[in-house]
C-alpha positions, 0 to 999 in steps of 0.5 A, a space after each residue: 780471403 787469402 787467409 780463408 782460402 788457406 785455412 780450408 785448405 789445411 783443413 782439408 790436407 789434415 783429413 786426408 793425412 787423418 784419413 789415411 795410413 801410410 801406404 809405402 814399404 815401411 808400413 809393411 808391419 802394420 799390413 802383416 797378418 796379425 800375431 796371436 799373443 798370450 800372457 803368463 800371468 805373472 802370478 802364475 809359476 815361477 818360469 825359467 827359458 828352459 821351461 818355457 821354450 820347451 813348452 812345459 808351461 805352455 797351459 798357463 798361457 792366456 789372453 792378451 789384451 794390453 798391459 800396463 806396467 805397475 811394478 818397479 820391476 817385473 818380468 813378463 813371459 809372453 807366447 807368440 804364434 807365427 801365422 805364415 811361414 818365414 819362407 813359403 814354399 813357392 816365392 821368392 825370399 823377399 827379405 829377412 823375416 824379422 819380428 818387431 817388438 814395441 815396448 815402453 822407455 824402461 822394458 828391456 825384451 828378449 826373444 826365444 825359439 821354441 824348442 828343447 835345450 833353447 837356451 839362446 834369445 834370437 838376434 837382436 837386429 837393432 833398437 829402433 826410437 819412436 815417439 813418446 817415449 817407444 822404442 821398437 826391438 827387431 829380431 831375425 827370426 830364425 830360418 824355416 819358421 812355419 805357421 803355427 809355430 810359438 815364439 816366446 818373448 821375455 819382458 823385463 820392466 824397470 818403471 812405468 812402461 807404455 800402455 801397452 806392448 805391441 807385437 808385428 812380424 816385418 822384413 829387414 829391409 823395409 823396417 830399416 828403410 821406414 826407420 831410415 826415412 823417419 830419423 831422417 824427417 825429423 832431423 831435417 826439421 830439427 836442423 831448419 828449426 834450429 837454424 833459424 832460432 840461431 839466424 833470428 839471434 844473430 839478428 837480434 844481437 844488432 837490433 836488440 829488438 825484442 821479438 828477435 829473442 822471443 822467435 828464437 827460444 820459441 823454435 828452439 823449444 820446438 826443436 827440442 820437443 820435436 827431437 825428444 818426443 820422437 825418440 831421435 833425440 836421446 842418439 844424438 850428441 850432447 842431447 843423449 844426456 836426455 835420457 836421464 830424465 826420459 819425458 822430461 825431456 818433452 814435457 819441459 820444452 813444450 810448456 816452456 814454449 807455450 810460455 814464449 808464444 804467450 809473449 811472442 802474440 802480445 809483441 808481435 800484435 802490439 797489445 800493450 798499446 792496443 790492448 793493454 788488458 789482453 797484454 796483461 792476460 798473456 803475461 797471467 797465461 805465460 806464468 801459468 805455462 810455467 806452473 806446469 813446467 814445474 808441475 811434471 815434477 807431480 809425477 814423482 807422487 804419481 800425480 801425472 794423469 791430473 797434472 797432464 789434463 789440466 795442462 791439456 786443458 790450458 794448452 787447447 784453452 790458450 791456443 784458442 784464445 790466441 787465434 782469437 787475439 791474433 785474428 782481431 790484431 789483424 782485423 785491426 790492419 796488424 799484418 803480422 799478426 796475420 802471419 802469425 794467425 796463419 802459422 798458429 792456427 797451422 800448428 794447432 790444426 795439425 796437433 788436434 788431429 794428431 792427438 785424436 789420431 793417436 787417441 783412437 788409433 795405434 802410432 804405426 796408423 799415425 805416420 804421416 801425422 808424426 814423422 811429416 805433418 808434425 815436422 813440416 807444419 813446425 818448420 812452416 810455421 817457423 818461416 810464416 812467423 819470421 814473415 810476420 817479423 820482417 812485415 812488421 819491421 817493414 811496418 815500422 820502417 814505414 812509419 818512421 819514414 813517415 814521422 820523419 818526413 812530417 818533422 822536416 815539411 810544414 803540414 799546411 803548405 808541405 814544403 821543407 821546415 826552416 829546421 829542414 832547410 838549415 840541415 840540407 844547406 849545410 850538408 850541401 856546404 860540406 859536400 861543396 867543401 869536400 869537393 874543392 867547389 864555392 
């Protein structure tokens, strides 16, 4: 009933997070009025800054509507028109106008001003992280822009950029504030997912039981994902060496966690004694996960859209079949198994909706999904998983008790055995010689 209650529960916090964009100052971007983007095709004629910012090839500018960078290095000229003016007449300066340009991992992006003898690119403010690989380049727009007005941006490609490149005017403040309270989410959720791996470790390294090596490299590869795939990762000490390898970096640790949870269930649910055939499928599955680690390396022959599906493919079909395991381990009175029933199915809900949503959706609509319901249902399944560990060490502390208990009474007549009753007599021997007493 409890499991039930909780499930509708999630269910129903996963919509509304869904549902819904995020209402605060540091989604002020997304609220701006639209630009009006144009392209330079890039086979159109050979363009300098000059002749751009003066307007002279103003005329080969056409519609934009998404580009996918195919090339190992291309430059894209891109024209922009402000709305609204930086400054209107009448309000108050509610900030310093900037304009936000996202890109992929490898496009490098200048912003001009429109004008003869422009020469100079604007500003650049600062490079803000985002998931998947996205970065965000802010520039201070220069003072009294009126509506109307052109910007013109330079995109240098090196590789594979993002699908597409966004464009958004905003302030300072409230860009800095958002990206603020971004990094400082998703290190928190790094940090406490971090020191548990370590605290289940150091556990582990006294009871050498299994599970306690399995939760940690479980939580350690979702820490690693979680700061990589949000972008936080590549400033941060020793984990900056990512950057190297760009989506390897969450590609790798996602797969190779897949791969612990396959052998965490069957631990944790006790298949090998209950099940022995599902316990041998989980092995099959964890070996399987690491096919696909191995796989990524596709994308050096331009197999990676094949290779993503089919891992997607796994991965939904695993995580079901994984529910399903757990859910009848706990039908069976495995109470850890229920925990982590619960904690699986928590990650899994708020994955799905999180994969939609950024299916049909932009990822500044997703904020509440990537930068705190990601997080905080990673780091809640951490502490729900850990229960699950402690109930069933309480399980078997249980039992043992119980086995002892058995081994030392005469199950007929329940009193001590002659075994049981030697051992006290000559414990209560020694304690009597100890103390000086007959």
């Amino acid at each position: 009933m409890r499991c039930c209650l909780f499930a509708a529960w999630l269910l129903g916090l996963t919509a509304f997070i869904s549902s819904t964009s995020l209402a605060s100052p540091g989604n002020a971007a997304a609220s701006a009025p639209a630009l009006d983007v144009q392209l330079l095709p890039p086979s159109g004629p050979d363009a300098t800054v000059g002749s751009i910012t003066s307007g002279a090839l103003d005329s080969h500018f056409g519609p934009f509507a998404g580009y996918k960078a195919t090339a190992p290095a291309e430059t894209l000229w891109f024209r922009l028109r402000v709305p609204v003016s930086s400054s209107p007449a009448g309000r108050p300066d509610t900030g310093i106008p900037v304009l936000i340009a996202r890109g992929g991992w490898f496009e490098h992006i200048d912003a001009f001003a429109a004008g003869t003898g422009v020469d100079q690119p604007l500003p650049h403010a600062t490079e803000l992280r985002e998931f998947g690989g996205a970065h965000d380049s802010v520039f201070i727009l220069p003072k009294g822009v009126v509506a109307g007005q052109p910007l013109y941006l330079r995109v240098a490609t090196e590789a594979d950029g993002a699908d597409s490149l966004r464009f958004s005017l905003g302030r300072l403040d409230t860009t800095l504030a958002r990206s603020t309270a971004h990094s400082r989410m998703i290190a928190l959720a790094v940090g406490a997912l971090t020191a548990m791996a370590l605290g289940s470790l150091l556990i582990w390294l006294i009871l050498k039981d299994k599970l306690f090596l399995l939760y940690p490299a479980m939580f350690f590869l979702e820490a690693l994902y979680l700061a990589y795939f949000s972008g936080e990762g590549f400033d941060w000490p020793l984990l900056s060496y990512g950057t190297a390898v760009s989506a390897y970096t969450w590609n790798v640790p996602v797969a190779l966690s897949g791969a612990v949870a396959c052998l965490f269930i069957r631990e944790i649910a006790d298949l090998k004694h209950s099940s022995p055939r599902v316990y041998r499928i989980f092995g099959w599955i964890a070996w399987v996960f690491v096919a696909l680690t191995f796989s990524n390396l596709a994308n050096l022959i331009g197999l990676g859209g094949p290779v993503a599906a089919i891992g997607n493919v796994v991965f939904v079909g695993s995580a079901i079949f994984t529910l399903v395991v757990a859910f009848l381990a706990w039908r069976r009175g495995n109470r850890a198994a229920g925990w982590f029933l619960i904690a699986w199915g928590m990650l899994e809900t708020v994955a799905i909706a999180t994969g939609i949503r950024l299916l049909v959706d932009r990822v500044e609509n997703s904020e509440r999904l990537l930068y705190y319901a990601l997080p905080l249902s990673m780091v809640a399944a951490a502490i729900l998983v850990a229960l699950g560990v402690a109930d069933r060490l309480r399980q078997q502390r249980a039992a043992l008790t119980e086995a002892e208990r058995r081994a030392q009474t005469d199950p007929l007549t329940g009193v001590l055995n002659r075994r049981s009753l030697v051992e006290r007599l000559d414990a209560a021997c020694l304690r009597a010689r100890a103390r000086g007493l007959p």
